[in-house]
N, C-alpha and C positions, 0 to 999 in steps of 0.2 A: 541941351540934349537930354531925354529922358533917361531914365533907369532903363527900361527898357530900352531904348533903342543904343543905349551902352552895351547892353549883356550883346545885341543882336550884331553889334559892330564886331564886338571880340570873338563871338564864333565865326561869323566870315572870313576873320582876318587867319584865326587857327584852323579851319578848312583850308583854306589857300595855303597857309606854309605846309600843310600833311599832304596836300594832295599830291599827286606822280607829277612829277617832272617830264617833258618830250622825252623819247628814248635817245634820241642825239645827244640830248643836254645831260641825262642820266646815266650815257655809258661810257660819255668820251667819244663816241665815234658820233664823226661827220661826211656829207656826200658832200662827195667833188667832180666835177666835171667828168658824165660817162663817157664812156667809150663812143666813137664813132657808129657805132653799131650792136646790138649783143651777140657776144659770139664767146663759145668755148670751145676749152681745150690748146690755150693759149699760155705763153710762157713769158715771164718780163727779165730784164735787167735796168741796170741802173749805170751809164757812162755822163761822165760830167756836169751831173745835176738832174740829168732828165731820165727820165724813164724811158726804156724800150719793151714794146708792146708783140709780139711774134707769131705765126704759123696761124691757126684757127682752125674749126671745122664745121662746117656749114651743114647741120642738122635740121633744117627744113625739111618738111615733105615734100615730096616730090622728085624730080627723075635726077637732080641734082644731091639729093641726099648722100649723106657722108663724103661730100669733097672739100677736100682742104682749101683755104683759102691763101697762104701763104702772105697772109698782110705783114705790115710794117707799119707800127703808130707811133711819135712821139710827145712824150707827153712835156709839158715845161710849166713847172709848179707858178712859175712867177705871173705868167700869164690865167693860168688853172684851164689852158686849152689843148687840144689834140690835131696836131697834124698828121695826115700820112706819110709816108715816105716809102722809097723805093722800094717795092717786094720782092721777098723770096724768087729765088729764082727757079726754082722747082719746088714749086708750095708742096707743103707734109704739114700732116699734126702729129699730136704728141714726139714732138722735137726735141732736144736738150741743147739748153744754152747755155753759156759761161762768159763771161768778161774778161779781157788778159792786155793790156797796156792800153786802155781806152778804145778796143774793138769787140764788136761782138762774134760769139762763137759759135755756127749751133751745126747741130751733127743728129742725123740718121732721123726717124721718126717715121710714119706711115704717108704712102701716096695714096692714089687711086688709079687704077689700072682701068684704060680704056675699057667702056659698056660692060663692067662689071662694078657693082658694091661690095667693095672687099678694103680690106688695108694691107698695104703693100710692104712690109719692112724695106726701108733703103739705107746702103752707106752712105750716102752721099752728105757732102758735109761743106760750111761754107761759113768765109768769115764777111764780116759788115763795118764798115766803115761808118761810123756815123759823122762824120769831120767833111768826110766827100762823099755819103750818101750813096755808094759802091760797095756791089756783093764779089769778093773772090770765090772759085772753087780751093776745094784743100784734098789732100789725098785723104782716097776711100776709107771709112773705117772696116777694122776686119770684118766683125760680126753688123749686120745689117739687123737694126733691131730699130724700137719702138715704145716711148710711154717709160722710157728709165731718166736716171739724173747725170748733168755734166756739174762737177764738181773742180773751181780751181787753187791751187797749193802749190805754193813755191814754182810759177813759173807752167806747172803741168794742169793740164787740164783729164779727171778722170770720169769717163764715163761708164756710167756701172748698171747693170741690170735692166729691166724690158722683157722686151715678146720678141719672139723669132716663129719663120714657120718651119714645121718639121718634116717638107718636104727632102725627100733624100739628095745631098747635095746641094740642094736651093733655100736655103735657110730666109731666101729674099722673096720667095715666093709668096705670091698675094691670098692675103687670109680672108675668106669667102664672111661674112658676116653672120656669126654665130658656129662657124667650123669649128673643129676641134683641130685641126690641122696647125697648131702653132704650141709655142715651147717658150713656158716664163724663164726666165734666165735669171743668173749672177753672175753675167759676164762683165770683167773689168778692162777696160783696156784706157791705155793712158796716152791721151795728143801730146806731143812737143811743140806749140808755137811755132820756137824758135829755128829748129829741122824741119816741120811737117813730114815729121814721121809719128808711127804708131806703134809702141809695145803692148803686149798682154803683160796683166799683174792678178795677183791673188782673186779668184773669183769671190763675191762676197757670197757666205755661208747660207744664209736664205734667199734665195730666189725671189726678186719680187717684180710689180710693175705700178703706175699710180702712187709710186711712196714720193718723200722728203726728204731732201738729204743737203746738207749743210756741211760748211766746212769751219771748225774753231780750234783755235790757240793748235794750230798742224795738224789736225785731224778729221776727219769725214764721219757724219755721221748719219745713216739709215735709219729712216722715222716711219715705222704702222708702212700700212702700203696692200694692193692687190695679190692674190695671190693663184693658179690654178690657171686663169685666165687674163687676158687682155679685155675682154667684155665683163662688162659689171654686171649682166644676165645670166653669167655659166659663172660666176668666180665668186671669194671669199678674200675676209681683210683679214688683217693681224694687226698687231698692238706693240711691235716687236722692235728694239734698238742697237742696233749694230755699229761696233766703232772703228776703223780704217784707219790704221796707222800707214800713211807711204814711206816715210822713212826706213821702216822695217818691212814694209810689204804684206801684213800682217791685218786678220782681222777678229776680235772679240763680242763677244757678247756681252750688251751693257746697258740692260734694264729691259721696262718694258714702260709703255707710255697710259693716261689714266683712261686712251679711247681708243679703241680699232675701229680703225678707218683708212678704207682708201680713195684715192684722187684728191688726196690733201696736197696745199702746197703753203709757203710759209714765208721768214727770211730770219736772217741772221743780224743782233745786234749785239753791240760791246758785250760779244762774248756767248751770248744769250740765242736759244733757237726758239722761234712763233712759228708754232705751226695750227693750222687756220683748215677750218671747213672740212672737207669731204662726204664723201658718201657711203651709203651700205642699203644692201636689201637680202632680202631672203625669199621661203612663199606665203610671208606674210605681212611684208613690210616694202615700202621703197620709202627711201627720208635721204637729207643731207644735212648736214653738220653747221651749227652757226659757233659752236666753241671756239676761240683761242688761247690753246695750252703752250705756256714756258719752258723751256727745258734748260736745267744749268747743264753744260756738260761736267763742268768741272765738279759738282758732288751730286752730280745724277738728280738732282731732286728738279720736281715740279712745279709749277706756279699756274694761274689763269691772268688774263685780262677780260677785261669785260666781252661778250659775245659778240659779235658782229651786229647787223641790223638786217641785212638780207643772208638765210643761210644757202651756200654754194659748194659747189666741188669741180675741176677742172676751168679752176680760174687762175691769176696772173697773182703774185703779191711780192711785193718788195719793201724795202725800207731806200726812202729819201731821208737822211740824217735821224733824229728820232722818229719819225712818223711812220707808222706801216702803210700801205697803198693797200688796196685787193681790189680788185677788177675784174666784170665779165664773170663767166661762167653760168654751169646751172644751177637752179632754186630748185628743183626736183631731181632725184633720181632717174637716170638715163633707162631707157631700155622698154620706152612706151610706143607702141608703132602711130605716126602720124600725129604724134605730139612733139613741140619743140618748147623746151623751157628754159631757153637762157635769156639772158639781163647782160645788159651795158651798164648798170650800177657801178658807182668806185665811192668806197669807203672810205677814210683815213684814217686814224688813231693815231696820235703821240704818245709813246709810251713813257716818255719822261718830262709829263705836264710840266709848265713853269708853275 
């Protein structure tokens, strides 16, 4: 081999180590089997290894627009496939779920009221069986709300904040899309499982709807979130961290996060709160979020992981043992008339590589 063609070897070979790497192979994050479908505005849990996939809302154009879907996916890593299973029995989006002895839980969220486009705040509330693939009804919750979080701690399951409308006395009444006719809340109120009964508890201090919230080492905590409105078209985020103590009934302020955003969602691991994606616009901007920010609760500080690969908001995310999941949702900002831009993408991350 000549001189030359020595010198012309060794620059090939130092191009190739400097150049980018795929974005999967450079961020850690990989795609796993999507979704059945694209669809946002969807909520997951995790009961004995698999994923559950929840609610939806069918933003296509046309006369079907904004109807809820009330699916049921699950998902089962070992295979890396997607079945359906039994739906919702009065499909609603933005629902709130929770987990409580290997059932799932989910309570209130919006319908759709006959030959109108509106979103309906409903109590209505129901547990899932994923063992026998069976939905129960459960007693009403008080406040009929919409787009908040169920959070569960020692047994309780608490649901906090949403949209209500503020029709006088009808707080269930259906919100015309883009009305002002509706009222962001910090309403708390807390399931018992084991009675299926419901208390009222300390409302949380900011109102919000679209936030994150997490439960660590006994505690609840309220991550950025919407605020003004239930429509990302009339409303405004925050950056804002709130901590729920149940034992005392009690809620503090407790930082602020390094992104205001809302329609984020996230998951909880040893200890640690990911929260993932969302959105914001103004009148000069629509964009959604591909960051994933750390939060320690226990000395308030922050961390990243690397950014996602499609950015989303009003999508699904969980943690299967180290791995985060994110699923579905949109890649743009909502509030385009006769555009529809969600993704059946599903990401994964481990966040504690071998």
């Amino acid at each position: 081999m000549t001189t030359l063609r020595r010198l012309s070897s060794l620059v090939l070979i130092l191009l190739m180590l400097g150049a980018p790497r795929p974005a999967a192979a450079q961020s850690g994050w990989q795609m796993a089997a999507p979704l059945p479908k694209a669809i946002g505005e969807i909520v997951s849990v995790v009961v004995r290894g698999k994923i559950y996939v929840l609610s939806g809302l069918d933003t296509a154009p046309g006369p079907a627009t904004h109807t809820p879907t009330g699916l049921n996916w699950e998902y089962d890593p070992a295979s890396n496939s997607w079945t359906a299973k039994k739906p919702m029995p009065a499909p609603a989006h933005h629902v709130m779920a929770a987990v409580w002895q290997d059932k799932i839980y989910v309570f209130g969220g919006f319908t759709r009221p006959p030959a109108l486009a509106a979103w309906q705040p409903t109590s209505n509330n129901w547990v899932y069986d994923p063992a026998a693939d069976t939905w129960q009804s459960l007693a009403v919750m008080p406040t009929p709300r919409g787009a908040g979080q169920a959070v569960e701690v020692n047994g309780k399951i608490y649901v906090i904040g949403g949209v209500s409308s503020t029709k006088p006395g009808n707080p269930g009444a259906p919100i015309a899309l883009g009305s002002t006719d509706q009222i962001v809340v910090g309403t708390n109120e807390v399931y018992d499982p084991a009675t299926n009964q419901w208390q009222s508890r300390a409302p949380m201090p900011t109102a919000r709807n679209h936030y994150f919230a997490a439960a660590a080492n006994g505690k609840i905590y309220a991550i950025d979130g919407r605020i003004g409105s239930v429509f990302v078209t009339m409303s405004d985020v925050i950056d804002l961290v709130e901590e729920y103590d149940p034992s005392a009934d009690h809620w503090s302020y407790y930082g602020r996060t390094p992104t205001n955003r809302g329609d984020v969602t996230g998951g909880e691991h040893d200890g640690l709160l990911y929260v993932a994606g969302g959105e914001y616009q103004d009148t000069k901007r629509k964009m959604t979020f591909w960051a994933v920010e750390v939060f320690n609760p226990a000395t308030g500080a922050w961390s990243s992981l690397p950014h996602m690969q499609v950015a989303r908001h009003g999508f699904a995310a969980t943690f299967l043992g180290s791995r985060l999941h994110v699923m579905g949702g949109g890649f743009q900002s909502d509030g385009m008339p006769e555009v529809n831009v969600t993704t059946a993408s599903h990401e994964v991350i481990d966040v504690e590589p071998k």
